[in-house]
PDB file of N, CA, C and O in Angstrom, chain B, residues numbered from 101:
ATOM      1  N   UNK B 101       6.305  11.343   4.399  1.00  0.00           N
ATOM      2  CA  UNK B 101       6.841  10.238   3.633  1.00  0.00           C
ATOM      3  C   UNK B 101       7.410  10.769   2.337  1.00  0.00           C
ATOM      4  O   UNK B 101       7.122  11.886   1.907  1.00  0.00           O
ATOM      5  N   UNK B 102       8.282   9.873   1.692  1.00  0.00           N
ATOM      6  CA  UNK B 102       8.531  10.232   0.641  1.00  0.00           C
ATOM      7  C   UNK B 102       8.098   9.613  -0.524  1.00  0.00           C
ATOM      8  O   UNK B 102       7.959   8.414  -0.283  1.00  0.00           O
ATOM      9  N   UNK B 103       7.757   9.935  -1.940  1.00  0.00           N
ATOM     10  CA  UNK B 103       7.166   8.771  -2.710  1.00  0.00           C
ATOM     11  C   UNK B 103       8.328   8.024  -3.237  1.00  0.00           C
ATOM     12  O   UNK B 103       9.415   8.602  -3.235  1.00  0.00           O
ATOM     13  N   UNK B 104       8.266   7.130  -3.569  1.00  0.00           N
ATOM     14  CA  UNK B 104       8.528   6.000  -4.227  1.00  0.00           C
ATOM     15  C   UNK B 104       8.723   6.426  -5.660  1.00  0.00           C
ATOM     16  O   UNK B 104       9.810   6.089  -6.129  1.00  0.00           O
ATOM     17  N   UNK B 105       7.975   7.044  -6.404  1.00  0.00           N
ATOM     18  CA  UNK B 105       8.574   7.413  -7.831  1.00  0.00           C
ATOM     19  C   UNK B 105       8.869   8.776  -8.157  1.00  0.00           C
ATOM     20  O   UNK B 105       9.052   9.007  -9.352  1.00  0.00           O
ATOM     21  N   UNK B 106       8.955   9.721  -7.356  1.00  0.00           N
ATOM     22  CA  UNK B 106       9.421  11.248  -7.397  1.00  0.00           C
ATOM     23  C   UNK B 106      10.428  11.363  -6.059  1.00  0.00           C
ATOM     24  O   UNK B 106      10.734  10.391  -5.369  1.00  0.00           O
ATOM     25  N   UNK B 107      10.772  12.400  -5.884  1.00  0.00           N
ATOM     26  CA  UNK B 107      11.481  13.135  -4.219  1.00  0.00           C
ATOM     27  C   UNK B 107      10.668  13.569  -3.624  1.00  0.00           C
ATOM     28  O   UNK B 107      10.926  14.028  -2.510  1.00  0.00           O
ATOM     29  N   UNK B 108       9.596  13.588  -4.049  1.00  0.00           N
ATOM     30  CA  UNK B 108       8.693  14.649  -2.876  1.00  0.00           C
ATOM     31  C   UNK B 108       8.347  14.035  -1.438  1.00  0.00           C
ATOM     32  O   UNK B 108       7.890  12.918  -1.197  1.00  0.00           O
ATOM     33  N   UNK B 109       8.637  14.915  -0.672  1.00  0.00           N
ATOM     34  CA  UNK B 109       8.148  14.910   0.775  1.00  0.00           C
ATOM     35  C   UNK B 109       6.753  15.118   1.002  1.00  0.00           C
ATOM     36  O   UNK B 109       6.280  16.240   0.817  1.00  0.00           O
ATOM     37  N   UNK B 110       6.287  14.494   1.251  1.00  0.00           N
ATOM     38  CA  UNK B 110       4.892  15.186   2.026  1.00  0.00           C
ATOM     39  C   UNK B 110       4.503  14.062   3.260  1.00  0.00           C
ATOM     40  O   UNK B 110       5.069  12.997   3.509  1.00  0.00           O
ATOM     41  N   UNK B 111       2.870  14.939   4.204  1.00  0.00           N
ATOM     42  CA  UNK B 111       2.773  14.063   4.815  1.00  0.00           C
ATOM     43  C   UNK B 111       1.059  13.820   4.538  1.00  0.00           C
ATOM     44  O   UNK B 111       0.310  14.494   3.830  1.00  0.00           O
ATOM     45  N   UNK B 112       0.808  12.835   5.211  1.00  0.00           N
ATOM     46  CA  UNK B 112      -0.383  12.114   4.986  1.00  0.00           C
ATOM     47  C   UNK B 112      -1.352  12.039   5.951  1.00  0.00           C
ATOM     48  O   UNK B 112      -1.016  11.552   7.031  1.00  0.00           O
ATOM     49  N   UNK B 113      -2.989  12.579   5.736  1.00  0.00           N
ATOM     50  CA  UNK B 113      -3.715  13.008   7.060  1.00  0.00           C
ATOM     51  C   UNK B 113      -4.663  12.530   6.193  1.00  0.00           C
ATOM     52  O   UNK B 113      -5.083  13.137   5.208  1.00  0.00           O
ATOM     53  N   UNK B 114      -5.161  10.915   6.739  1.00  0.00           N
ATOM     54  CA  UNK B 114      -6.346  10.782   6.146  1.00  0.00           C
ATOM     55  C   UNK B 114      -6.127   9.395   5.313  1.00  0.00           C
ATOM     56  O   UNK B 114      -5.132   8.670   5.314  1.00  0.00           O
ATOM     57  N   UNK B 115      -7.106   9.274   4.747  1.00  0.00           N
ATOM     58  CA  UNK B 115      -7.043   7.968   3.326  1.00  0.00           C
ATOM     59  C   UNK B 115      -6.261   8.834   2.531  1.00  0.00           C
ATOM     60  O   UNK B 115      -6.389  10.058   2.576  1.00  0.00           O
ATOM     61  N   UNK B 116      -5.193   8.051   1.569  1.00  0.00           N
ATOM     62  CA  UNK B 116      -4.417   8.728   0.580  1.00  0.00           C
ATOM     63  C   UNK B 116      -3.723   7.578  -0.135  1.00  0.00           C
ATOM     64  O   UNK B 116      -3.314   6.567   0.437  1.00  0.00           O
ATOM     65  N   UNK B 117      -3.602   7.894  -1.809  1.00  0.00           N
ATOM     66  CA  UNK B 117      -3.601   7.107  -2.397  1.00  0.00           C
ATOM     67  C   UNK B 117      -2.874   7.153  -3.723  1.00  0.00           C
ATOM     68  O   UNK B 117      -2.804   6.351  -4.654  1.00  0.00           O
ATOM     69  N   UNK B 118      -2.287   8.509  -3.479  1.00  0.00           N
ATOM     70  CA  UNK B 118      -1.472   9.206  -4.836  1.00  0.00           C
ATOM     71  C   UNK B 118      -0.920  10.301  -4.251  1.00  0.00           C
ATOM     72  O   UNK B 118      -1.362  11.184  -3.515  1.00  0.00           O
ATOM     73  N   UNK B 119       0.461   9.984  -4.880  1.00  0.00           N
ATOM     74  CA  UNK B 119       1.729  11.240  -4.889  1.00  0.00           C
ATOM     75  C   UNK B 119       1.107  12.471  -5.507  1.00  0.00           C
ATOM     76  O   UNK B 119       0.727  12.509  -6.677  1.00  0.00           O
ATOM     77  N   UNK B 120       1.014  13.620  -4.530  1.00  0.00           N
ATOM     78  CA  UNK B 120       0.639  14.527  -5.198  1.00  0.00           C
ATOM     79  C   UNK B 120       1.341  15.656  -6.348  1.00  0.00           C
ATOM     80  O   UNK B 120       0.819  16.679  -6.791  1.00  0.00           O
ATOM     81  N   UNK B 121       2.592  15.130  -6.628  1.00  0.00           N
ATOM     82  CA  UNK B 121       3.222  15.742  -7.333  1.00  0.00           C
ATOM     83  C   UNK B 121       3.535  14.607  -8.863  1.00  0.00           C
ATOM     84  O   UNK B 121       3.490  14.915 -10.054  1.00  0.00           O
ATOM     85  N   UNK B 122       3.779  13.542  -8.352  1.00  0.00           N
ATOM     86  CA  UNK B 122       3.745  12.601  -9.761  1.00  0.00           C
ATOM     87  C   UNK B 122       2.530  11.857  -9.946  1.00  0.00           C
ATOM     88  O   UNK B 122       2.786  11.046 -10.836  1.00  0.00           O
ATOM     89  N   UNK B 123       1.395  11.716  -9.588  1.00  0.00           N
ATOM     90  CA  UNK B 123       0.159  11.391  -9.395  1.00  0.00           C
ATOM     91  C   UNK B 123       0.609   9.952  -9.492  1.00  0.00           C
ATOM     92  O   UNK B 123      -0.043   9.451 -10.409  1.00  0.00           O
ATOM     93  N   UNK B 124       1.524   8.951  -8.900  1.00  0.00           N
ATOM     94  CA  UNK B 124       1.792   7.489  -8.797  1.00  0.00           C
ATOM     95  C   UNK B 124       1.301   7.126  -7.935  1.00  0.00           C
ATOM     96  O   UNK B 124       1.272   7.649  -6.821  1.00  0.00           O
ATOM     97  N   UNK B 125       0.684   5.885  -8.379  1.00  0.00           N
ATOM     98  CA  UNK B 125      -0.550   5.341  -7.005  1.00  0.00           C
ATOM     99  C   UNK B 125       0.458   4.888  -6.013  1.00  0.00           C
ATOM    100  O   UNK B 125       1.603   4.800  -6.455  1.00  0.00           O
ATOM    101  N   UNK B 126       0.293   4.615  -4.898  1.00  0.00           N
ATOM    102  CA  UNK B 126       1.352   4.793  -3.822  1.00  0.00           C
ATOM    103  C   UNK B 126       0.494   3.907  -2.400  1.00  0.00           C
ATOM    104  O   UNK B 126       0.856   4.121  -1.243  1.00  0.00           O
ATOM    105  N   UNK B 127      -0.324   3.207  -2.637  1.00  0.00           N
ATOM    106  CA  UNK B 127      -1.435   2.275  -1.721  1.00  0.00           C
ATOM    107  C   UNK B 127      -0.451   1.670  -0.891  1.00  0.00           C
ATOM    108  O   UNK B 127      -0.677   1.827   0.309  1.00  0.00           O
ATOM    109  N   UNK B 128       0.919   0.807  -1.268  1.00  0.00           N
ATOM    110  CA  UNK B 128       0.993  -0.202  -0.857  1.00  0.00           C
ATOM    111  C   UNK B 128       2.339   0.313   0.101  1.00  0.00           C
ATOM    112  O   UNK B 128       2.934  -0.325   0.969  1.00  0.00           O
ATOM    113  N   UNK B 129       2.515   1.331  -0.261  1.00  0.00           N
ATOM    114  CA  UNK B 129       3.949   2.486   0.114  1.00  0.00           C
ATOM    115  C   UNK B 129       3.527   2.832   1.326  1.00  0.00           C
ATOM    116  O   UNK B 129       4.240   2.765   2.327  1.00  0.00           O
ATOM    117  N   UNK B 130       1.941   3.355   1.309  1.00  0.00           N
ATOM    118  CA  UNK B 130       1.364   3.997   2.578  1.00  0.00           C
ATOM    119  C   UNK B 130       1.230   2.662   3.514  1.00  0.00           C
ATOM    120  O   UNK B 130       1.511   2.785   4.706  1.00  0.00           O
ATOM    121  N   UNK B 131       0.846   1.504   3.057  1.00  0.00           N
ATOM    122  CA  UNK B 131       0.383   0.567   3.719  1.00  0.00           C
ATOM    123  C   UNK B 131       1.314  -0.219   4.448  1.00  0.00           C
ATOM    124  O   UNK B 131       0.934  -0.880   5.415  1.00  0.00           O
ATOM    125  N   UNK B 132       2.497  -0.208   4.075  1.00  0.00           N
ATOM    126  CA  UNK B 132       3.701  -0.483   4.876  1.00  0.00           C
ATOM    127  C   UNK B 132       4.173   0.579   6.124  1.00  0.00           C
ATOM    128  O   UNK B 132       4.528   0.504   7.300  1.00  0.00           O
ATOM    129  N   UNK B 133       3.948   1.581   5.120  1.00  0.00           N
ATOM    130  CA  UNK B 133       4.641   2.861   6.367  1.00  0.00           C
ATOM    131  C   UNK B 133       3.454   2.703   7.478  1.00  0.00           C
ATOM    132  O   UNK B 133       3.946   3.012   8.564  1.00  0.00           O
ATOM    133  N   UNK B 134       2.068   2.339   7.629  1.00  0.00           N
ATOM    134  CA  UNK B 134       1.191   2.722   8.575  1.00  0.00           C
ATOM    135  C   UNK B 134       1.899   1.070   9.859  1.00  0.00           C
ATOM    136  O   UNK B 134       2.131   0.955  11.062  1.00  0.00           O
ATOM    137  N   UNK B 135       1.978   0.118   8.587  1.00  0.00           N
ATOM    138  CA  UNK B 135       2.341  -1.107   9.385  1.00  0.00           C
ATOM    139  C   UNK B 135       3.832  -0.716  10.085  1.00  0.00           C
ATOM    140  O   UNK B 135       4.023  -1.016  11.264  1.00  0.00           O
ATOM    141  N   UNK B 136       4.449  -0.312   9.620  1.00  0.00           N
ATOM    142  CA  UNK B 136       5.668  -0.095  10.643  1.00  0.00           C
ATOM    143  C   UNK B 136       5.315   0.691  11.834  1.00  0.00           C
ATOM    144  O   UNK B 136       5.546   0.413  13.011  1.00  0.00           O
ATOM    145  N   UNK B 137       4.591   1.935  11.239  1.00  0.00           N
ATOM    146  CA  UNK B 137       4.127   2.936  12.361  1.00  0.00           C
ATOM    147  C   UNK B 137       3.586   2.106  13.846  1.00  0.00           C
ATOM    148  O   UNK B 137       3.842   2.450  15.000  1.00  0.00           O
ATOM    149  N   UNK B 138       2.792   0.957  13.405  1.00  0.00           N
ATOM    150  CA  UNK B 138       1.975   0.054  14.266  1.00  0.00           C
ATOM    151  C   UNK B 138       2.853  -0.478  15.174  1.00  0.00           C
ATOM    152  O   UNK B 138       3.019  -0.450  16.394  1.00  0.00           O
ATOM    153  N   UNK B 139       3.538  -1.142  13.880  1.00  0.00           N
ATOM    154  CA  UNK B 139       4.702  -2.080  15.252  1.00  0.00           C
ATOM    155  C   UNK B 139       5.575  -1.389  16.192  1.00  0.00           C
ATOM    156  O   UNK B 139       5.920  -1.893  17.261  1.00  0.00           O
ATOM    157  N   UNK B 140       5.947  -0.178  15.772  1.00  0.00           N
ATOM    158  CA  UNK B 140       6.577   0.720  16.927  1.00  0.00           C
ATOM    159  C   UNK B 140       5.497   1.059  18.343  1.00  0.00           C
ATOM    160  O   UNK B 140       5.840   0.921  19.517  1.00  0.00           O
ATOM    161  N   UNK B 141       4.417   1.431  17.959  1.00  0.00           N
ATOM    162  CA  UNK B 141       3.386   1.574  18.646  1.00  0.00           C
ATOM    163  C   UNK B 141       3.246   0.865  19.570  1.00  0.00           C
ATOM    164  O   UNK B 141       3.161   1.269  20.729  1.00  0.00           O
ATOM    165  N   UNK B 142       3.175  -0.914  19.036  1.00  0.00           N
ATOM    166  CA  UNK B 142       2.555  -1.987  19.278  1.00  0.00           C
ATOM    167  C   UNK B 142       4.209  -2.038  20.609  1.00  0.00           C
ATOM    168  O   UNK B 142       3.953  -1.849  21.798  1.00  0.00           O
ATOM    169  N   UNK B 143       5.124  -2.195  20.349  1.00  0.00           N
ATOM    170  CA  UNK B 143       6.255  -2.418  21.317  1.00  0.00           C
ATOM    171  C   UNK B 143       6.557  -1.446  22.022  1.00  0.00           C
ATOM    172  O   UNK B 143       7.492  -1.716  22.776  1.00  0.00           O
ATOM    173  N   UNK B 144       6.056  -0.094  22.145  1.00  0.00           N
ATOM    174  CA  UNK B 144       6.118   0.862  22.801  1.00  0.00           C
ATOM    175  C   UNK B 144       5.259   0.508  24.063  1.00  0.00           C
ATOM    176  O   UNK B 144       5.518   0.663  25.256  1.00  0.00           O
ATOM    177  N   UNK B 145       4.114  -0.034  23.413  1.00  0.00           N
ATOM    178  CA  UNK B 145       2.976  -0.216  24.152  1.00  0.00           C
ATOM    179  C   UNK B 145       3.729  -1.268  25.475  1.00  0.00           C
ATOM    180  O   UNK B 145       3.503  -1.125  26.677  1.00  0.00           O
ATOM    181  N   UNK B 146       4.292  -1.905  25.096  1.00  0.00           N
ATOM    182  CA  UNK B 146       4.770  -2.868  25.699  1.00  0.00           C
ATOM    183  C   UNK B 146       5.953  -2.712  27.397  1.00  0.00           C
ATOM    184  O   UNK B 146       6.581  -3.380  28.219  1.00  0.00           O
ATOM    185  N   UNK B 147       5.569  -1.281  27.000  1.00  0.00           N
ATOM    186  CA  UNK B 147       7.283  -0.561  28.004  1.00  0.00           C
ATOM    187  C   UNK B 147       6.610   0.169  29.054  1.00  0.00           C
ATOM    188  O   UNK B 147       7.179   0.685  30.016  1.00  0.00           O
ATOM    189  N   UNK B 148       5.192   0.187  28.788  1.00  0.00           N
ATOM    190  CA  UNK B 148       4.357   1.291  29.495  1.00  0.00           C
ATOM    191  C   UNK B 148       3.494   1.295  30.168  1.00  0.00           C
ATOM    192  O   UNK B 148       3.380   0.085  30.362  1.00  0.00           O
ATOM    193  N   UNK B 149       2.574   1.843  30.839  1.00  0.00           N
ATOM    194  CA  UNK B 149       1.573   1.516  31.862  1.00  0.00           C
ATOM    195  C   UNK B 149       0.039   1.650  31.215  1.00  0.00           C
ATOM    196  O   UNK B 149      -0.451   2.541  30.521  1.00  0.00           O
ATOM    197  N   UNK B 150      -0.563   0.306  31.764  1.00  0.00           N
ATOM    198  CA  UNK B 150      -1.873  -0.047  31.374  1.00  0.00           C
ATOM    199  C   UNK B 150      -2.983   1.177  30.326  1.00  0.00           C
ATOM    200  O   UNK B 150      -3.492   1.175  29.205  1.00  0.00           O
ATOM    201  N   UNK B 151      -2.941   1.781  31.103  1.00  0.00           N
ATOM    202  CA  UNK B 151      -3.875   3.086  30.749  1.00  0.00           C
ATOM    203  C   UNK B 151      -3.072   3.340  28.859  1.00  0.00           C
ATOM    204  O   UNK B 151      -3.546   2.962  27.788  1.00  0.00           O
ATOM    205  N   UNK B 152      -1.750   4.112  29.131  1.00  0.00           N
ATOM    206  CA  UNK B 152      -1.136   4.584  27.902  1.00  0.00           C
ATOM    207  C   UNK B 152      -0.867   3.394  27.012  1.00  0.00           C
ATOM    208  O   UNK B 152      -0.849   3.650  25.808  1.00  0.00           O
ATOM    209  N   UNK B 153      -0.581   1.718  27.495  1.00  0.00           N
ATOM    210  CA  UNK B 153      -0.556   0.838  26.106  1.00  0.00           C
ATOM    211  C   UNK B 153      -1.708   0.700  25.716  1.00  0.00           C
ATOM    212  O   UNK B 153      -1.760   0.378  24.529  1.00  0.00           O
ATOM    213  N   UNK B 154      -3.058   0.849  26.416  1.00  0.00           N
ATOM    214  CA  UNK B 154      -4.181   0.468  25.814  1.00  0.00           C
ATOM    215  C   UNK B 154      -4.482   1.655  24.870  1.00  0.00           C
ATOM    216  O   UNK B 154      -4.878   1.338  23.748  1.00  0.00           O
ATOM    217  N   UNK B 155      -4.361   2.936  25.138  1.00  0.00           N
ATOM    218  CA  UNK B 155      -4.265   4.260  24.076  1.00  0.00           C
ATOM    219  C   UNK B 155      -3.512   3.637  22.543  1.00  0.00           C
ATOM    220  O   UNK B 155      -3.870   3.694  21.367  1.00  0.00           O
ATOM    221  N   UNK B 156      -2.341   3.051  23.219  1.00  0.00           N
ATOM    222  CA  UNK B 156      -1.111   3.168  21.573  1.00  0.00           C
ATOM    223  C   UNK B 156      -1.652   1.877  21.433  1.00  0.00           C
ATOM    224  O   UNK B 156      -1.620   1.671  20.219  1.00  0.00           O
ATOM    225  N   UNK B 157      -2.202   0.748  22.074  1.00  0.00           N
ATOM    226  CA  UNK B 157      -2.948  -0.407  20.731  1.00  0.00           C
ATOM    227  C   UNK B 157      -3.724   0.483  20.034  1.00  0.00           C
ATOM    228  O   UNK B 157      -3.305   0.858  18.939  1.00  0.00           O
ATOM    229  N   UNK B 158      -4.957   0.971  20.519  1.00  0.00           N
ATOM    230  CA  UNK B 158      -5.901   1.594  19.759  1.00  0.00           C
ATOM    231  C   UNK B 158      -5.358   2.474  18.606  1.00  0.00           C
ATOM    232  O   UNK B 158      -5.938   2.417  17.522  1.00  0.00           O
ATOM    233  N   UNK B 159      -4.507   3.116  18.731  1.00  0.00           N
ATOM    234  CA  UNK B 159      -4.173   4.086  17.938  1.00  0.00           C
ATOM    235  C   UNK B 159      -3.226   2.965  16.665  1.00  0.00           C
ATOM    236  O   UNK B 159      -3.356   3.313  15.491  1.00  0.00           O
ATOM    237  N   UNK B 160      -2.623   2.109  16.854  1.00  0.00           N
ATOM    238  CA  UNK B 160      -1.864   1.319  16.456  1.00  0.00           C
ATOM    239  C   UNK B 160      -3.106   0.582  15.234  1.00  0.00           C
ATOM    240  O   UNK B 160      -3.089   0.522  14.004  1.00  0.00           O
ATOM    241  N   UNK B 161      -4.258   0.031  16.428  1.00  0.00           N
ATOM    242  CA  UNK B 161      -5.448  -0.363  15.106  1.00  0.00           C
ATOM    243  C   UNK B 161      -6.305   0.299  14.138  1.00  0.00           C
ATOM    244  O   UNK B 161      -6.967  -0.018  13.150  1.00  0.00           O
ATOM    245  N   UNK B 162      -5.966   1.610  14.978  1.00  0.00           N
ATOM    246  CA  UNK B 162      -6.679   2.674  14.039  1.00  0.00           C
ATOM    247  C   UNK B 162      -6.173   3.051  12.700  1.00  0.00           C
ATOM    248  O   UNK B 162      -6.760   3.184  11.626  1.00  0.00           O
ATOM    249  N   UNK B 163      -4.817   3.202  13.074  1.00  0.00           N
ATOM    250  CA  UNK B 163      -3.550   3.470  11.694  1.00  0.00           C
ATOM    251  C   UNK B 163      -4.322   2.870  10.940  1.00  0.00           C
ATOM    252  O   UNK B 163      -5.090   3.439  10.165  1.00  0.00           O
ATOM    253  N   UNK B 164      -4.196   1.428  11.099  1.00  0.00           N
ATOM    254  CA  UNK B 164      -4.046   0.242   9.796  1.00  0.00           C
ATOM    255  C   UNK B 164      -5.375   0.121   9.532  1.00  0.00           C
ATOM    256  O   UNK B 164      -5.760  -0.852   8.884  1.00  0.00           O
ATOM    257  N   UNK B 165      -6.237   1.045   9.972  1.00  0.00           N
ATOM    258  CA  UNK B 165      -7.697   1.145   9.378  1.00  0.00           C
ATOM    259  C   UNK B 165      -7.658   2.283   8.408  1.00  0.00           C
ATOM    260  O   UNK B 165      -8.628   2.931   8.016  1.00  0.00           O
ATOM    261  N   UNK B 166      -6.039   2.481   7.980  1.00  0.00           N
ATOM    262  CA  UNK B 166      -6.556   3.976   7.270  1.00  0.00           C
ATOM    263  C   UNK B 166      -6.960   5.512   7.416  1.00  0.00           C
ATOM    264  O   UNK B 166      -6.958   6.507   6.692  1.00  0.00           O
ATOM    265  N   UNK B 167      -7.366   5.137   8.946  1.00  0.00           N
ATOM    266  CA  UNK B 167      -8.263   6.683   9.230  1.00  0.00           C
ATOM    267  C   UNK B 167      -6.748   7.414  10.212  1.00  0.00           C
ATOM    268  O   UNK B 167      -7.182   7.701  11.327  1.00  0.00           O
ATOM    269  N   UNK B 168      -5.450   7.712  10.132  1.00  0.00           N
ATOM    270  CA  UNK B 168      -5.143   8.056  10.741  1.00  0.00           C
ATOM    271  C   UNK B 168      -4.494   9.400  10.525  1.00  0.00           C
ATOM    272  O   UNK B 168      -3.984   9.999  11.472  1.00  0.00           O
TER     273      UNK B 168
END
C-alpha cells in the first residue's frame, strides 16, 4: 500500500497502524484497503467451486479481523 501522507510503499503483515516512514496513523487507510481486498474475495468466491469459495469467504473474514 501506499500511505496517505508520504510516497512510501510498503506492505502490511499483521495488525498495523502507522506509516513507517512518516509515523501517520493510517487505521482507516488499512481498513478500507482490507474491505476492498474482501469484496474481491467475496465475488471471486462467487465464480468458483464449493470447496475454494468457502476458503476465500474465510480468508475474506479473516482480513477484516485484522489478522491478515
Amino acid at each position: 500500500m501506499v500511505c496517505d501522507n508520504c510516497p512510501l510503499r510498503y506492505a502490511i503483515y499483521g495488525v498495523f497502524g502507522w506509516c513507517p516512514a512518516c509515523d501517520a496513523h493510517n487505521s482507516l487507510q488499512i481498513l478500507l484497503k482490507n474491505l476492498e481486498l474482501a469484496g474481491k474475495e467475496l465475488a471471486l468466491a462467487e465464480t468458483v467451486d464449493n470447496e475454494l469459495a468457502d476458503h476465500l469467504i474465510g480468508d475474506a473474514l479473516e482480513n477484516l479481523n485484522g489478522s491478515d
